[in-house]
HTML snippet that shows the backbone in 3Dmol.js (N, CA, C, O; Angstrom):
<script src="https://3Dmol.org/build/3Dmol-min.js"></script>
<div id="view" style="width:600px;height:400px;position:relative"></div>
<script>
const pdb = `
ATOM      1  N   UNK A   1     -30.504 -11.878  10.479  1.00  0.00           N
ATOM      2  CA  UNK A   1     -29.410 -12.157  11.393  1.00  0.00           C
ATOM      3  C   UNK A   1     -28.276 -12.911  10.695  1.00  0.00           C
ATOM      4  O   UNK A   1     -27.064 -12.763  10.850  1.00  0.00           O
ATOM      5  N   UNK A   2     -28.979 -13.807   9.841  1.00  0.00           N
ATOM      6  CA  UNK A   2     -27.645 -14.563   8.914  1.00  0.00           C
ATOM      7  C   UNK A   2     -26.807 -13.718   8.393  1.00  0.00           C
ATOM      8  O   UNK A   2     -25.667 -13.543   8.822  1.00  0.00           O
ATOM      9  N   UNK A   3     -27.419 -13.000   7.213  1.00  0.00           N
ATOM     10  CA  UNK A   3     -26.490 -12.235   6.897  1.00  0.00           C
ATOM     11  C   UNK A   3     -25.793 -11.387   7.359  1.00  0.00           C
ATOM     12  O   UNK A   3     -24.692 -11.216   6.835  1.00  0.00           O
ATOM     13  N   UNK A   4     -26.229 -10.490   8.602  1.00  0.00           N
ATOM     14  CA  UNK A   4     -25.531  -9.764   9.567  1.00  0.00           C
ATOM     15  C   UNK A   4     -24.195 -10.360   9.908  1.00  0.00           C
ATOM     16  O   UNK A   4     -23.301  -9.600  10.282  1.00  0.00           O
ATOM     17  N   UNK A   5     -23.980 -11.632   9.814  1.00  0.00           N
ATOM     18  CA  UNK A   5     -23.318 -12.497  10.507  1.00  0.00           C
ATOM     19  C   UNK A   5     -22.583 -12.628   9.344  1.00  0.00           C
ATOM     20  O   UNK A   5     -21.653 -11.860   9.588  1.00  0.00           O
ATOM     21  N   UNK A   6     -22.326 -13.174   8.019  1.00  0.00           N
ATOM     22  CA  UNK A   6     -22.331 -13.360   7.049  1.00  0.00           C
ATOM     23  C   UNK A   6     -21.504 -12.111   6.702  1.00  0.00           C
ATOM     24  O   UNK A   6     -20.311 -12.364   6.530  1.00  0.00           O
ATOM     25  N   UNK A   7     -21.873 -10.766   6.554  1.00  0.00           N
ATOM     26  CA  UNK A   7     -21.230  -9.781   6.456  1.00  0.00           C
ATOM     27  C   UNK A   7     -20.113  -9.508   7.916  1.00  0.00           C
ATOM     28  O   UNK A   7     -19.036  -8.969   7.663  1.00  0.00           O
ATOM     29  N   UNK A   8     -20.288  -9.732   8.777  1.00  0.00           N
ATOM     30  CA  UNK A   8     -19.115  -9.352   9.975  1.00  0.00           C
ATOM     31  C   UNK A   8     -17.967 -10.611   9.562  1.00  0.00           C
ATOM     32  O   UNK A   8     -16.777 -10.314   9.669  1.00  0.00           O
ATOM     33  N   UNK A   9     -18.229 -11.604   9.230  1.00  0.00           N
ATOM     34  CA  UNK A   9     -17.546 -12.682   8.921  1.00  0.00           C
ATOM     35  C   UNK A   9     -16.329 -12.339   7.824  1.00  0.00           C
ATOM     36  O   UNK A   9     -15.149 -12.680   7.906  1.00  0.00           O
ATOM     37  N   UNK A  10     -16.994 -11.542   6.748  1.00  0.00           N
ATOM     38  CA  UNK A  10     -16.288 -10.710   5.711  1.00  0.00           C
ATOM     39  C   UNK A  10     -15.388  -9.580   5.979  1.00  0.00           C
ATOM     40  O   UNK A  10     -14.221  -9.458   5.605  1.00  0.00           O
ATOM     41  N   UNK A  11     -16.010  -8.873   6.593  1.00  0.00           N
ATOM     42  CA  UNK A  11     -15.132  -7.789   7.780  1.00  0.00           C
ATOM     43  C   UNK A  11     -14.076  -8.085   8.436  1.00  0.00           C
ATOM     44  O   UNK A  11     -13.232  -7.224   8.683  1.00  0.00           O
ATOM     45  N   UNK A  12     -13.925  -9.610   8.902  1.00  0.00           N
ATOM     46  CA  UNK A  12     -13.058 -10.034   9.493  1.00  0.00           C
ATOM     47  C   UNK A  12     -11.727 -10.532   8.691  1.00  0.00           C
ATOM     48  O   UNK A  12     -10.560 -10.264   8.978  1.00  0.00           O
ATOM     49  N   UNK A  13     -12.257 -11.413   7.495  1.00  0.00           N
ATOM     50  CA  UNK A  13     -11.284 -11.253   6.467  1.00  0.00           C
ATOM     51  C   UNK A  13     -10.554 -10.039   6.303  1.00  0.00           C
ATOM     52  O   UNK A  13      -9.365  -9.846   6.561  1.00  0.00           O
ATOM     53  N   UNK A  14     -11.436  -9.206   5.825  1.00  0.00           N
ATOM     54  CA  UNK A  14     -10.502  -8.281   4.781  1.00  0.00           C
ATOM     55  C   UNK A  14      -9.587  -7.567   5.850  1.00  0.00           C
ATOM     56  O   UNK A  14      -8.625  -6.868   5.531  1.00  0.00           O
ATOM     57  N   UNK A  15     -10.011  -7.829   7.255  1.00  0.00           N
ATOM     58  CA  UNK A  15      -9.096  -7.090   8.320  1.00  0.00           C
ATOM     59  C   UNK A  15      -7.828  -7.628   8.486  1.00  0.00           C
ATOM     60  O   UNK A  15      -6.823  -7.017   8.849  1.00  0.00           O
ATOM     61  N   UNK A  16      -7.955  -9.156   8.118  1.00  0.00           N
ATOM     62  CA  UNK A  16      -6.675 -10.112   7.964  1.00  0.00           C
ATOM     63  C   UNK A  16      -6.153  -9.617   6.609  1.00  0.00           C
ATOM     64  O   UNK A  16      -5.370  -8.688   6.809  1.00  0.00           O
ATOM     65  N   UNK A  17      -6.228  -9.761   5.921  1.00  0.00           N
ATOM     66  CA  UNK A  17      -5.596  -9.379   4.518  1.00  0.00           C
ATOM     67  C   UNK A  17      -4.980  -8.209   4.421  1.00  0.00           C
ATOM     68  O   UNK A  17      -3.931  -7.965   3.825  1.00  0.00           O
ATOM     69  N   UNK A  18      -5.961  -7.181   5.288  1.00  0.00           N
ATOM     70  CA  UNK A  18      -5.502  -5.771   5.196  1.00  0.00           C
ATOM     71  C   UNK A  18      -4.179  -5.916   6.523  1.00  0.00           C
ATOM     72  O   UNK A  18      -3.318  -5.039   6.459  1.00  0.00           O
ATOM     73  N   UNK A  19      -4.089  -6.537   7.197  1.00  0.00           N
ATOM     74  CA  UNK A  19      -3.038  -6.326   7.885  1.00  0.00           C
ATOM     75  C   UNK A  19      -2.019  -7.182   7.591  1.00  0.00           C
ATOM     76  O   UNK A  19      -1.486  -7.615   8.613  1.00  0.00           O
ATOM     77  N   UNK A  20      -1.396  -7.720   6.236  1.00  0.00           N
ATOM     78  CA  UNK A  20      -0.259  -8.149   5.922  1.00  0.00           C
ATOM     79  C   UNK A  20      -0.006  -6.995   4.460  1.00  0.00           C
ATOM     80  O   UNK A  20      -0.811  -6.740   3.564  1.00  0.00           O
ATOM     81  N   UNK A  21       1.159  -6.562   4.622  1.00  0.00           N
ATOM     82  CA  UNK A  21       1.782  -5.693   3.730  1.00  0.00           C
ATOM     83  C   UNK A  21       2.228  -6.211   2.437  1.00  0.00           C
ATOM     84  O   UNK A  21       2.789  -7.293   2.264  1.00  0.00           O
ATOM     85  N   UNK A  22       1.847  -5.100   1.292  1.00  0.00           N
ATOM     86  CA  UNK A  22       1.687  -5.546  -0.124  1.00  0.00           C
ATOM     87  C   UNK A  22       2.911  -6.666  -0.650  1.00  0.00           C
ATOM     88  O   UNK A  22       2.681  -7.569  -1.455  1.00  0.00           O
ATOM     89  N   UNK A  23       4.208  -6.411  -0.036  1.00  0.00           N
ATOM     90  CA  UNK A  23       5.109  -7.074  -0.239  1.00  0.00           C
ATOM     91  C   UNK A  23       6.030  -7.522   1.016  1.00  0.00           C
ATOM     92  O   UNK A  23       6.169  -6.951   2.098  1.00  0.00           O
ATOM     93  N   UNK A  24       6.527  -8.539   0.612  1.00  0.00           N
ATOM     94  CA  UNK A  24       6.797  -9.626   1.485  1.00  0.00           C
ATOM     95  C   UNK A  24       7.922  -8.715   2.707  1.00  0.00           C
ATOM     96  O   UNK A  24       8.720  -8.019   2.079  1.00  0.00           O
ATOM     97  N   UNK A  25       8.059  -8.636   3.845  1.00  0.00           N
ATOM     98  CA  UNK A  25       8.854  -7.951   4.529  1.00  0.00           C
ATOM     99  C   UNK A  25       8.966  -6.667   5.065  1.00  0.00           C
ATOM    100  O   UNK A  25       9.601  -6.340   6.068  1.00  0.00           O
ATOM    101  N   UNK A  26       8.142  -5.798   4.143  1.00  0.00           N
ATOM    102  CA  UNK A  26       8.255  -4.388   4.257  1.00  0.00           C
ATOM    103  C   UNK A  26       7.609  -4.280   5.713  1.00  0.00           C
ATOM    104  O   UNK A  26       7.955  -3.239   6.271  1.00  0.00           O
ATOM    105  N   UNK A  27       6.933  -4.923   6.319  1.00  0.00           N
ATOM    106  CA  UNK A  27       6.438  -4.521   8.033  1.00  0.00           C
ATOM    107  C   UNK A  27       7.608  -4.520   8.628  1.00  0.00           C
ATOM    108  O   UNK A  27       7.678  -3.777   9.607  1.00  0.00           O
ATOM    109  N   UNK A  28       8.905  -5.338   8.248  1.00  0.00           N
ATOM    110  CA  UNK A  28      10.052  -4.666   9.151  1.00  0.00           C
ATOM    111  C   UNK A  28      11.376  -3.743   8.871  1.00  0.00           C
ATOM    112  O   UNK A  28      12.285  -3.475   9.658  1.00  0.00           O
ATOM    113  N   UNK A  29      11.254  -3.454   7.891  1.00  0.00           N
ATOM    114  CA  UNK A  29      11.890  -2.002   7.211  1.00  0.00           C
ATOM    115  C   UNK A  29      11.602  -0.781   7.649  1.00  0.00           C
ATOM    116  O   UNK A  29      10.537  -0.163   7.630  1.00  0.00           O
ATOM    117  N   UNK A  30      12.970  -0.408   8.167  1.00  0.00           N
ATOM    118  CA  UNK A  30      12.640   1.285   8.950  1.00  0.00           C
ATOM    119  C   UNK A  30      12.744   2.121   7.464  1.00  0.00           C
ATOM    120  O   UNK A  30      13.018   1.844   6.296  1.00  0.00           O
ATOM    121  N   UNK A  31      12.449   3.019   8.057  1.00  0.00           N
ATOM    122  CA  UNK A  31      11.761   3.888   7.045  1.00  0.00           C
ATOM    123  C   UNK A  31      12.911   4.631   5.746  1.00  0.00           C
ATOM    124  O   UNK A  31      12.557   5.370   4.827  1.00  0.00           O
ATOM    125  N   UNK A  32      14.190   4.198   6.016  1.00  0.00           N
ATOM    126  CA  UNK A  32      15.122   4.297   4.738  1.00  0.00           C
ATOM    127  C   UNK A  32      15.193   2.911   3.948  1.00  0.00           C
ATOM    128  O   UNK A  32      15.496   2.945   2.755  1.00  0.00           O
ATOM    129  N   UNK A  33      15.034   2.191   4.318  1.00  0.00           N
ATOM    130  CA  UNK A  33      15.214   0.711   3.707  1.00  0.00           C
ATOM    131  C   UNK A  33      13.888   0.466   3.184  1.00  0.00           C
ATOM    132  O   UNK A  33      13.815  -0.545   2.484  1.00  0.00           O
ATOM    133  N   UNK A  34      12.391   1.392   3.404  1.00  0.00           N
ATOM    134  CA  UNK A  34      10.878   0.819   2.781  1.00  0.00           C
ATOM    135  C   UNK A  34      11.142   2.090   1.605  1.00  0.00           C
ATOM    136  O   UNK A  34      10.550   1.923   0.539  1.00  0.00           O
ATOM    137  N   UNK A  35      12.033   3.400   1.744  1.00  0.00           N
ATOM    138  CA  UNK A  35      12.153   4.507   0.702  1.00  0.00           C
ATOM    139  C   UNK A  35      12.452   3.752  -0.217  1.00  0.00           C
ATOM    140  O   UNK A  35      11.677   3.466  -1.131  1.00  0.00           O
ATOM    141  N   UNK A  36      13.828   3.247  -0.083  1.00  0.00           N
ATOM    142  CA  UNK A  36      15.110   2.612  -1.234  1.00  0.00           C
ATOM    143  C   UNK A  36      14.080   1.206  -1.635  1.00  0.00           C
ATOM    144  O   UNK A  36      14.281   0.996  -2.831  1.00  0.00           O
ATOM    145  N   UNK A  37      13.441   0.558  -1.292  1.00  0.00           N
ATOM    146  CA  UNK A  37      12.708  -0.725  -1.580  1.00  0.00           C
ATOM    147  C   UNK A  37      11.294  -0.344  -2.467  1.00  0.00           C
ATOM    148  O   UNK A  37      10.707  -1.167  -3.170  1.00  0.00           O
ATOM    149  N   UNK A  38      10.956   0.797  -2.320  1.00  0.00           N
ATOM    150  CA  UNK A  38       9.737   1.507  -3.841  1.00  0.00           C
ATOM    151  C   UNK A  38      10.365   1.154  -5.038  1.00  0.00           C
ATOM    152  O   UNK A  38      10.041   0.312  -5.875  1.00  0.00           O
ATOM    153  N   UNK A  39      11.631   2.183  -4.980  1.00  0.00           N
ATOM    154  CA  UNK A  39      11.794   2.488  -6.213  1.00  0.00           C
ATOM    155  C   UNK A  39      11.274   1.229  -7.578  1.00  0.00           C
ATOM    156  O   UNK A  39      10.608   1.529  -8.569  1.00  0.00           O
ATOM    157  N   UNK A  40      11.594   0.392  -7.377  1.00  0.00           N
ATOM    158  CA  UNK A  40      11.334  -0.491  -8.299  1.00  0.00           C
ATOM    159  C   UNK A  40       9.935  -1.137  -8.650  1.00  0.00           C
ATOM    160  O   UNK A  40       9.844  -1.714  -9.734  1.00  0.00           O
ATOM    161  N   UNK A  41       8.688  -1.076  -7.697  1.00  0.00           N
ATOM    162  CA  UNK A  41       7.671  -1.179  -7.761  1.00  0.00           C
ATOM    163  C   UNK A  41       6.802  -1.186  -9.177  1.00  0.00           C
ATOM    164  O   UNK A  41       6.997  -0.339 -10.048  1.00  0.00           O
ATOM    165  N   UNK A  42       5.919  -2.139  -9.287  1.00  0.00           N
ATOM    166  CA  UNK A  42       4.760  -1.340  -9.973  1.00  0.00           C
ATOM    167  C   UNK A  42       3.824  -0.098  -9.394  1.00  0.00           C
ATOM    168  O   UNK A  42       3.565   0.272  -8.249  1.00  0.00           O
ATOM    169  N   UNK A  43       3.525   0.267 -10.410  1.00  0.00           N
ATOM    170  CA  UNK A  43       2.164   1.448  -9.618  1.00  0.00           C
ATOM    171  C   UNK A  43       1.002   0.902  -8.699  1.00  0.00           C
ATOM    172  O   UNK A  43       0.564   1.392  -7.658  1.00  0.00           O
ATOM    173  N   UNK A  44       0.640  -0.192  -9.332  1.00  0.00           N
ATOM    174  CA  UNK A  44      -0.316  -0.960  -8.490  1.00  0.00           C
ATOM    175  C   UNK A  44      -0.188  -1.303  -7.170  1.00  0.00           C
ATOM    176  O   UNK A  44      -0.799  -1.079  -6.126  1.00  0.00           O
ATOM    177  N   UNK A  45       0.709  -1.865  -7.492  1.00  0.00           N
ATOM    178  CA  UNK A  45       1.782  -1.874  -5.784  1.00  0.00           C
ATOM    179  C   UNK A  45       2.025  -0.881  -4.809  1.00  0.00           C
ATOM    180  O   UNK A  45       1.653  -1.072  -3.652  1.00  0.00           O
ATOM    181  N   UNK A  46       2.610   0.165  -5.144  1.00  0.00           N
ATOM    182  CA  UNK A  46       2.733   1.558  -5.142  1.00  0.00           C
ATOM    183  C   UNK A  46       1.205   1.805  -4.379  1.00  0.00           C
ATOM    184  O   UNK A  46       1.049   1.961  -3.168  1.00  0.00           O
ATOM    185  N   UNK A  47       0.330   1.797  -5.224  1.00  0.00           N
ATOM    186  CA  UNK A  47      -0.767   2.454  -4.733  1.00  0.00           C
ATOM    187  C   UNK A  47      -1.272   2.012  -3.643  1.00  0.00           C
ATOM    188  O   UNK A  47      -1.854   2.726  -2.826  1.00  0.00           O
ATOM    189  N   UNK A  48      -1.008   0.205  -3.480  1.00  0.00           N
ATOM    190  CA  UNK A  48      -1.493  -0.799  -1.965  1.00  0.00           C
ATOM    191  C   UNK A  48      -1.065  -0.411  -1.300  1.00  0.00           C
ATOM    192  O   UNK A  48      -1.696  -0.008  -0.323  1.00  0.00           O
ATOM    193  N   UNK A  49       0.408  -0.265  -1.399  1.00  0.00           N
ATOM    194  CA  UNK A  49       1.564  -0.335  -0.514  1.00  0.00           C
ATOM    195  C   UNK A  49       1.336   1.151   0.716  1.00  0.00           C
ATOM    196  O   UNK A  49       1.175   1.054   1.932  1.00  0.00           O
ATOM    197  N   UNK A  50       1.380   2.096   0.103  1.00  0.00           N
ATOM    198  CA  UNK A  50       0.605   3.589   0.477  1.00  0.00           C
ATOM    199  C   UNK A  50      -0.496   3.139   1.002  1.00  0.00           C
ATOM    200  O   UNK A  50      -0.199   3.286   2.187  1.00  0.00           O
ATOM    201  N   UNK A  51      -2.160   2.445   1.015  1.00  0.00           N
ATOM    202  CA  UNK A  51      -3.235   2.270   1.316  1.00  0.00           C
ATOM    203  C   UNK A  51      -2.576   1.582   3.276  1.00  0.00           C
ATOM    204  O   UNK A  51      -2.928   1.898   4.413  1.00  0.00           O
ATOM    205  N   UNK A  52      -1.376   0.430   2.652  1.00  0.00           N
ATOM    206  CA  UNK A  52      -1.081   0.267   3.978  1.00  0.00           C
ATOM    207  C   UNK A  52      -0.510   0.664   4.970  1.00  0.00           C
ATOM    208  O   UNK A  52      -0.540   0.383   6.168  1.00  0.00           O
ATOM    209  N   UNK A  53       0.467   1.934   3.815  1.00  0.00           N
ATOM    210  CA  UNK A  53       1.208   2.763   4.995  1.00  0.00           C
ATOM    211  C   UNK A  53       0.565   3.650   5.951  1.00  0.00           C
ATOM    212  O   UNK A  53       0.931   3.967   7.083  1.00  0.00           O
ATOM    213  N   UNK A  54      -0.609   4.039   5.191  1.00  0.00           N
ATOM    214  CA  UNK A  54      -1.452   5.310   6.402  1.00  0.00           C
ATOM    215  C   UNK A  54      -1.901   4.345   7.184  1.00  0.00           C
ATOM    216  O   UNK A  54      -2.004   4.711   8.355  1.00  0.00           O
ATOM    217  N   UNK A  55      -2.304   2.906   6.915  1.00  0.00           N
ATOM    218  CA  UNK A  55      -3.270   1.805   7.872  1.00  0.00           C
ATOM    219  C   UNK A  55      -2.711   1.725   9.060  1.00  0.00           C
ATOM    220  O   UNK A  55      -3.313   1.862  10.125  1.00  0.00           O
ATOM    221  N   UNK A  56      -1.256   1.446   8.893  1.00  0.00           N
ATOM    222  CA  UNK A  56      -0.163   0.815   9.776  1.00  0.00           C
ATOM    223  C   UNK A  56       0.825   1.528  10.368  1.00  0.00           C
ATOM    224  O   UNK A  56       0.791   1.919  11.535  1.00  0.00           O
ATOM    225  N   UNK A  57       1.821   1.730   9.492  1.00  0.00           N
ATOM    226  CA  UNK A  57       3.051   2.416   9.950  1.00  0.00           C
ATOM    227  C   UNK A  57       2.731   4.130  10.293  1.00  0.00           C
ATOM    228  O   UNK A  57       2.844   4.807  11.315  1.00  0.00           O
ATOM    229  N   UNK A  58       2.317   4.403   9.009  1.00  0.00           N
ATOM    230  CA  UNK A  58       1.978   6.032   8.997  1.00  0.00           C
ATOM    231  C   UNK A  58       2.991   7.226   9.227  1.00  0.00           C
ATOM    232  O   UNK A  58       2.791   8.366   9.645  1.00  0.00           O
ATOM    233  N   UNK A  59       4.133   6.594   8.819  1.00  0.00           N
ATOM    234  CA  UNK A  59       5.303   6.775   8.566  1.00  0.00           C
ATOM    235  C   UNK A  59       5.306   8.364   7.144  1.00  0.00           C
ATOM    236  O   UNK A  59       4.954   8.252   5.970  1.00  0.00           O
ATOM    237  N   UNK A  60       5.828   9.678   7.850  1.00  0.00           N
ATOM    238  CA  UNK A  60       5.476  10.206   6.678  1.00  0.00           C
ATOM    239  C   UNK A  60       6.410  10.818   5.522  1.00  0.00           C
ATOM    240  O   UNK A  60       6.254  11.391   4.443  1.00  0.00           O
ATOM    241  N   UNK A  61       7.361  10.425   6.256  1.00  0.00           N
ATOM    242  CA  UNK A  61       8.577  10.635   4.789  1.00  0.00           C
ATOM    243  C   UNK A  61       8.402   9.413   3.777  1.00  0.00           C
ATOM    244  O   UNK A  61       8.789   9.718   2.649  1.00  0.00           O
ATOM    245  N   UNK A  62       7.877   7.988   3.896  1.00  0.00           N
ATOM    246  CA  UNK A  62       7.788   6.942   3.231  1.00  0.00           C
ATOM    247  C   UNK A  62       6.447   7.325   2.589  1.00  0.00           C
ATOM    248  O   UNK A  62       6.459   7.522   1.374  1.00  0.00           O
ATOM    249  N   UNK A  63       5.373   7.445   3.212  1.00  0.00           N
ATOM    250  CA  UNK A  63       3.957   7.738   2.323  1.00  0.00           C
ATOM    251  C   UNK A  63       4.572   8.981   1.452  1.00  0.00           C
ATOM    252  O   UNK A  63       4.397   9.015   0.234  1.00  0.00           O
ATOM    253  N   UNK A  64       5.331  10.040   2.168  1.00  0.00           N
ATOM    254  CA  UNK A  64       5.624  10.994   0.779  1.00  0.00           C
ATOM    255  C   UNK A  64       6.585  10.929  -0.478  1.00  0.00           C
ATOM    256  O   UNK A  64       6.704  11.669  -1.454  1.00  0.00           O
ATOM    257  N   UNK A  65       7.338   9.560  -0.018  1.00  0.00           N
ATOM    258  CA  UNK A  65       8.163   8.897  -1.673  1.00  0.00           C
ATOM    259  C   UNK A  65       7.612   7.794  -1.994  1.00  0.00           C
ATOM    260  O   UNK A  65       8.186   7.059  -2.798  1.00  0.00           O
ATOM    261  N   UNK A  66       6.376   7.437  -1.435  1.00  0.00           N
ATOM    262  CA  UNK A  66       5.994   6.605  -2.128  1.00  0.00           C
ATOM    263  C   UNK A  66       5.096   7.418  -3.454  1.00  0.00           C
ATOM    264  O   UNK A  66       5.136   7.180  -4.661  1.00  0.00           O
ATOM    265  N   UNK A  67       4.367   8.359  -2.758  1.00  0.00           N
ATOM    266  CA  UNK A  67       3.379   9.183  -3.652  1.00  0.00           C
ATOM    267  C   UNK A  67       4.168  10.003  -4.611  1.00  0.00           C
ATOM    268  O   UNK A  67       3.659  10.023  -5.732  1.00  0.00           O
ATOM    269  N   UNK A  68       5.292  10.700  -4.482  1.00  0.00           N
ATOM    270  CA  UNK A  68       6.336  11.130  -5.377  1.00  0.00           C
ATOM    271  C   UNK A  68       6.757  10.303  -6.541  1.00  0.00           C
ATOM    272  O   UNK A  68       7.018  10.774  -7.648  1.00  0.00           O
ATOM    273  N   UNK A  69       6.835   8.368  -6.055  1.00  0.00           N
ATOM    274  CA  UNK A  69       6.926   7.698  -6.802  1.00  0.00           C
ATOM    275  C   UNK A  69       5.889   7.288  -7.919  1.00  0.00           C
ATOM    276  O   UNK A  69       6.146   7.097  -9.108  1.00  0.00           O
ATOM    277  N   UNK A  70       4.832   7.206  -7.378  1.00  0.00           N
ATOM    278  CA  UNK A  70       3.561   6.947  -8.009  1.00  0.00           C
ATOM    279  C   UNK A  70       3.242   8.333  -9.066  1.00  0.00           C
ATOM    280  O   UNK A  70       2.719   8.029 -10.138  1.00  0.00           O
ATOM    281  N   UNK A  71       3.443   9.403  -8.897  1.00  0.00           N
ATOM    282  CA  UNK A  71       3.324  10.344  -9.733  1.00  0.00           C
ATOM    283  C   UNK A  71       4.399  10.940 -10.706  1.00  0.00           C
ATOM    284  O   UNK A  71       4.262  11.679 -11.681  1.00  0.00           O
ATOM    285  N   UNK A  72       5.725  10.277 -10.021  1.00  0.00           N
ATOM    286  CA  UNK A  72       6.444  10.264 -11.552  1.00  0.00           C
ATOM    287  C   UNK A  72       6.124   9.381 -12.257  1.00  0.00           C
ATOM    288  O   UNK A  72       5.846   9.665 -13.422  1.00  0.00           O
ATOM    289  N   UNK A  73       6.069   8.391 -11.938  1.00  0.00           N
ATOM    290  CA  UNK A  73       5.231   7.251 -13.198  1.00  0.00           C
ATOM    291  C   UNK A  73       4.560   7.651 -13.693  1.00  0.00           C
ATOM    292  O   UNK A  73       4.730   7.686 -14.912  1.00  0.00           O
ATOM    293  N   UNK A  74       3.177   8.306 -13.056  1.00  0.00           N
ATOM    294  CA  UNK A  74       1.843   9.008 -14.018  1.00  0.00           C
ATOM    295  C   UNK A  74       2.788   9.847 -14.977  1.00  0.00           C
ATOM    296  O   UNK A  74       2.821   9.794 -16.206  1.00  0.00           O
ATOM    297  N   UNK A  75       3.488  10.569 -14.194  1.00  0.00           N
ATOM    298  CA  UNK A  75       4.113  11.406 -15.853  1.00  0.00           C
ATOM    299  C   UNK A  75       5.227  10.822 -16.818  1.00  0.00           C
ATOM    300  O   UNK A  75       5.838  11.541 -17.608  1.00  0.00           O
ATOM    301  N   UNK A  76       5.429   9.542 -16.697  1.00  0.00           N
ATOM    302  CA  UNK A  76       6.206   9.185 -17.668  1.00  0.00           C
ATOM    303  C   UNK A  76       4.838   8.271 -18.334  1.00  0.00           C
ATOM    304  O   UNK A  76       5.087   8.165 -19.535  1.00  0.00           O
ATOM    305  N   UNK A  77       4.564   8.128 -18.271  1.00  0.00           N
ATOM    306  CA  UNK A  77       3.443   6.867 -18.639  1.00  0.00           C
ATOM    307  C   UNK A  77       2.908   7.625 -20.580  1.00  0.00           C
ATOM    308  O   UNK A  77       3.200   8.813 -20.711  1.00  0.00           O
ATOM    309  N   UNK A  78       2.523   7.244 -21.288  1.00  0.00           N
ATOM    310  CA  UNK A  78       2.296   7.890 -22.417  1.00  0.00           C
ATOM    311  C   UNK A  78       0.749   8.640 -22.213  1.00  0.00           C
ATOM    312  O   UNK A  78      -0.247   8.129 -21.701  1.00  0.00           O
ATOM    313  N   UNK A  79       0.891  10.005 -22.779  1.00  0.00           N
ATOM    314  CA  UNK A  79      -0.541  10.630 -22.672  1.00  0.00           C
ATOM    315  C   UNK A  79      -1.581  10.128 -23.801  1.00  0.00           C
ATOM    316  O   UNK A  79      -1.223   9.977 -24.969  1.00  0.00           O
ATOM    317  N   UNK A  80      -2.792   9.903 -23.390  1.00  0.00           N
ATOM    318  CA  UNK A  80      -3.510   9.205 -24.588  1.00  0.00           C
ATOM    319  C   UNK A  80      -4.636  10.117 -25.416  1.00  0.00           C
ATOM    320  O   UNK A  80      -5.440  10.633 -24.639  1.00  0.00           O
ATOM    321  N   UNK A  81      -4.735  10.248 -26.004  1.00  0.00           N
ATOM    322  CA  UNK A  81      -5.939  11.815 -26.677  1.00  0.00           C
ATOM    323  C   UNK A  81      -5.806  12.122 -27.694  1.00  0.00           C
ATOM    324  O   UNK A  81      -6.483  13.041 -28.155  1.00  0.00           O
TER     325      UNK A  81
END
`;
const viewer = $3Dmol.createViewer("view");
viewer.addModel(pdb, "pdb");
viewer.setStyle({}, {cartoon: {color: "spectrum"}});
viewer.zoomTo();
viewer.render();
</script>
């Protein structure tokens, strides 16, 4: 039972965490002002930022420049082999 408890306790965290957005503000940016606000990103970011857009907004012209963004990076990035 402890741990049952112990684990829902954890659940509850990450539900808090998961509901504040990767960067500071973007929960109130309509969806041309969260486009124009990627561009400059890391990928890492990029990749949260997307994890929260399907969570939350689900907004789908923004999840589709964000992922546009994230994959021109993959192709500029140097190939290694």
């Amino acid at each position: 039972m402890a741990h049952q408890l112990h684990h829902m306790r954890g659940m509850e965290l990450d539900q808090k965490v998961d509901e504040q957005a990767p960067i500071r503000g973007y929960d109130v940016l309509n969806a041309r002002q969260a486009m124009h606000a990627i561009l400059d990103l890391p990928k890492e970011t990029l990749q949260r930022l997307h994890t929260w857009e399907e969570r939350h907004r689900r907004r789908a012209q923004v999840l589709a420049a964000i992922r546009r963004t994230i994959d021109r990076r993959r192709a500029s990035e140097p190939q290694h082999g």
